[in-house]
C-alpha positions, 0 to 999 in steps of 0.5 A: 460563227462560234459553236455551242461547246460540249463541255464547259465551266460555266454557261450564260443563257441569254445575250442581253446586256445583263448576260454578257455582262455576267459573263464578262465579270467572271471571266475577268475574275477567273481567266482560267475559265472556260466560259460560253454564252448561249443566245437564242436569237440570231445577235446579241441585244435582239430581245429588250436590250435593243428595244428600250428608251435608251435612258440611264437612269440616276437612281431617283425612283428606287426605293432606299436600301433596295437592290434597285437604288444600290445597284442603278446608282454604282452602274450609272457610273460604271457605264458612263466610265466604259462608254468613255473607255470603248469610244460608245456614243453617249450623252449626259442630256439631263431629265425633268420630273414634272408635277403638272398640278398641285395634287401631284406635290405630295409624290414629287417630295417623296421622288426628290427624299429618295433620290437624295437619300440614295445619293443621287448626283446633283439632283435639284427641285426646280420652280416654274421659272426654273423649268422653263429654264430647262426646258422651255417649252413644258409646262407644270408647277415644279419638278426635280432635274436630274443632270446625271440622266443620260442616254445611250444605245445600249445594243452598242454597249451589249456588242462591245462586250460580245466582242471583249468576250470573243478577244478573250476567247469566250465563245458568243453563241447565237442561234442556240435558244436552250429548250431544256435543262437537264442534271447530269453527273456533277454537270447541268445540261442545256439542251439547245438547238445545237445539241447540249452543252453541260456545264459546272455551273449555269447562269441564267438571264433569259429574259420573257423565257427566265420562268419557264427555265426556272422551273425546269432547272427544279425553281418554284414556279412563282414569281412568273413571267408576264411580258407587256408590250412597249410601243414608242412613237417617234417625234417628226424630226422638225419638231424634235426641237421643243424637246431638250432632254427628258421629260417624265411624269410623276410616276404612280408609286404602286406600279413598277412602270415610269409612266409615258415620258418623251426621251431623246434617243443617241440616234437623235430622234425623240420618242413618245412611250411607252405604252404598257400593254399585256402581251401573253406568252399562251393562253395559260398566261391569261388564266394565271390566278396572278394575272387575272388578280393582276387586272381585277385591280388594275382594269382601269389602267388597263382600259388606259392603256389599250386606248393608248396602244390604239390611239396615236391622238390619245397617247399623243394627248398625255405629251401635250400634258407636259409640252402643249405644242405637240400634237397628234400630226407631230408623231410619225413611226417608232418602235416597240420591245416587250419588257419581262415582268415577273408577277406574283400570284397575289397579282402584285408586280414584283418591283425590285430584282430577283435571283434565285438558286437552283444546283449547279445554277442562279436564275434572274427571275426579275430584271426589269429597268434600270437593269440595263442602267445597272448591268454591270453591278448587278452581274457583279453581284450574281457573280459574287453568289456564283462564286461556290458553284465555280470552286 
């Protein structure tokens, strides 16, 4: 097992996917450096890497010239090309979007727009026929095909890089969750559960604890972490046959959420989910001004929700919107992850990714999906704003 070191170039807080990929870029960029990560927890990938529906997503969704659309569709590629490259286990599976009535029309041209417009691969509008073509047993009165959409176990990815990293003498250090974060001459200081580590220059992508290591590095206290909780259901393997590739909803384009969809997964299962429930840290989360605007005007979505975490029928009920096959007797196990969403203090989500700046130190304060889809050209963009640290 790798040990913290004392001294160091450069610190990368956080084992995720995002992490290691940042650590991995620069380390590539400068050999010389000497580079550590530190991950609380006892492997890599054990927070929402490993803990997600798996997709990698085209860039259909994200609004034109955002960070998210720019970066989702350049790290699309690039993890098709490393998942080729390293022998990881993928599939091109495709997706469907479905409009299930008219009312929805108006929001499914806006998806196809976007998608176009951030130069999605072969995206196409499919009628009734055309679905059930694709996918024979869902049912609504269009939807947008996006072949480019695949699936992959991104803990794998995530491993693969740790073990780059560690060929390249790059020390993964797990066990070490930073509590502190210290100044100290010309260095930071990372207070963790082996002793401290000072380094030039920090990068921080610490998922649901990103806030509260923000603010002890001298970062404004907003935007703050909000985890919600995600539980997936699983399809019973016998029925896992009425589900070809992915099938999504026409998403609510005021919330940063996807809706709940069924996804085939590498492993071959097919899930339900996820459900987006609010899962606080403490107390002081619920009490936040941003939280409690955040369910003032959310309530009803709230009441939603809550019935879809407590009832398999209820969630089980939106799959037979779009495959009326399935029912509640069809779902049988899953999982759940929490995802870390940064919420303002006027109660609005905050949609696209987030980095700020503090000494000696960048911060990820908001990376929710497709950051996994885009964890190899968003770390080369943190990376490009680590640069002056390093010099």
């Amino acid at each position: 097992m790798a040990a913290a070191p004392e001294e160091c170039d450069l610190a990368v807080v956080g084992g995720g996917i995002l992490g290691l990929a940042v650590a991995r870029e620069l380390s590539r960029r400068h050999p010389s450096l000497s580079v550590a990560v530190l991950e609380r927890g006892p492997a890599v990938a054990g927070g929402q890497t490993g803990a997600n529906s798996g997709v990698i997503h085209a860039g259909i969704y994200y609004l034109p010239g955002s960070l998210k659309a720019r970066l989702c569709v350049e790290g699309a590629r690039e993890m098709y090309e490393f998942c080729e490259r390293e022998g990881i286990h993928h599939e091109r599976c495709g997706k469907v979007i479905v409009a299930l009535d008219d009312s929805e029309l108006g929001r499914l041209d806006e998806l196809e727009r976007r998608g176009r417009e951030n130069q999605v691969p072969g995206l196409r509008r499919l009628s009734v026929a055309e679905l059930a073509e694709v996918e024979p047993h869902c049912r609504g009165v269009a939807a947008l095909h996006s072949p480019a959409t695949g699936i992959v176990d991104f803990a794998d990815v995530a491993r693969a890089m740790a073990r780059e990293l560690e060929r390249g003498e790059v020390p993964v250090v797990v066990n070490c969750g930073v509590e502190g974060v210290e100044s100290r001459p010309g260095r930071i200081g990372l207070v963790h559960s082996h002793g401290e580590t000072r380094a030039r220059f920090a990068v921080f992508c610490a998922g649901v604890g990103s806030d509260r290591l923000a603010v002890a590095a001298g970062a404004p206290r907003d935007p703050r972490i909000v985890p919600f909780r995600g539980a997936y259901l699983y399809l019973r393997p016998e029925r896992t046959s009425l589900v070809r590739s992915l099938i999504y909803p026409v998403p609510d384009p005021s919330l940063p959420f996807l809706g709940v969809h069924l996804t085939r997964h590498i492993d071959g299962h097919v899930s339900l989910g996820p459900t987006a429930l609010l899962a606080p840290r403490s107390p002081a989360d619920l009490v936040w001004p941003g939280t409690i605007r955040m369910a003032m005007k959310w309530w009803r979505t709230g009441i939603a929700e809550i019935r879809h975490a407590l009832s398999r029928r209820a969630l089980a009920r939106a799959a037979a919107d779009y495959v009326p096959e399935l029912g509640p007797a069809d779902f049988d196990g899953g999982f759940a992850g929490k995802r870390a969403q940064a919420l303002g203090r006027d109660g609005k989500l905050v949609d696209d990714f987030v980095v700020s700046e503090t000494e000696r130190a960048l911060h990820v304060r908001n990376a929710p999906s497709p950051a996994a889809t885009s964890s190899f050209a968003l770390a080369r963009m943190i990376a490009d704003r680590a640069e002056p640290g390093l010099r």
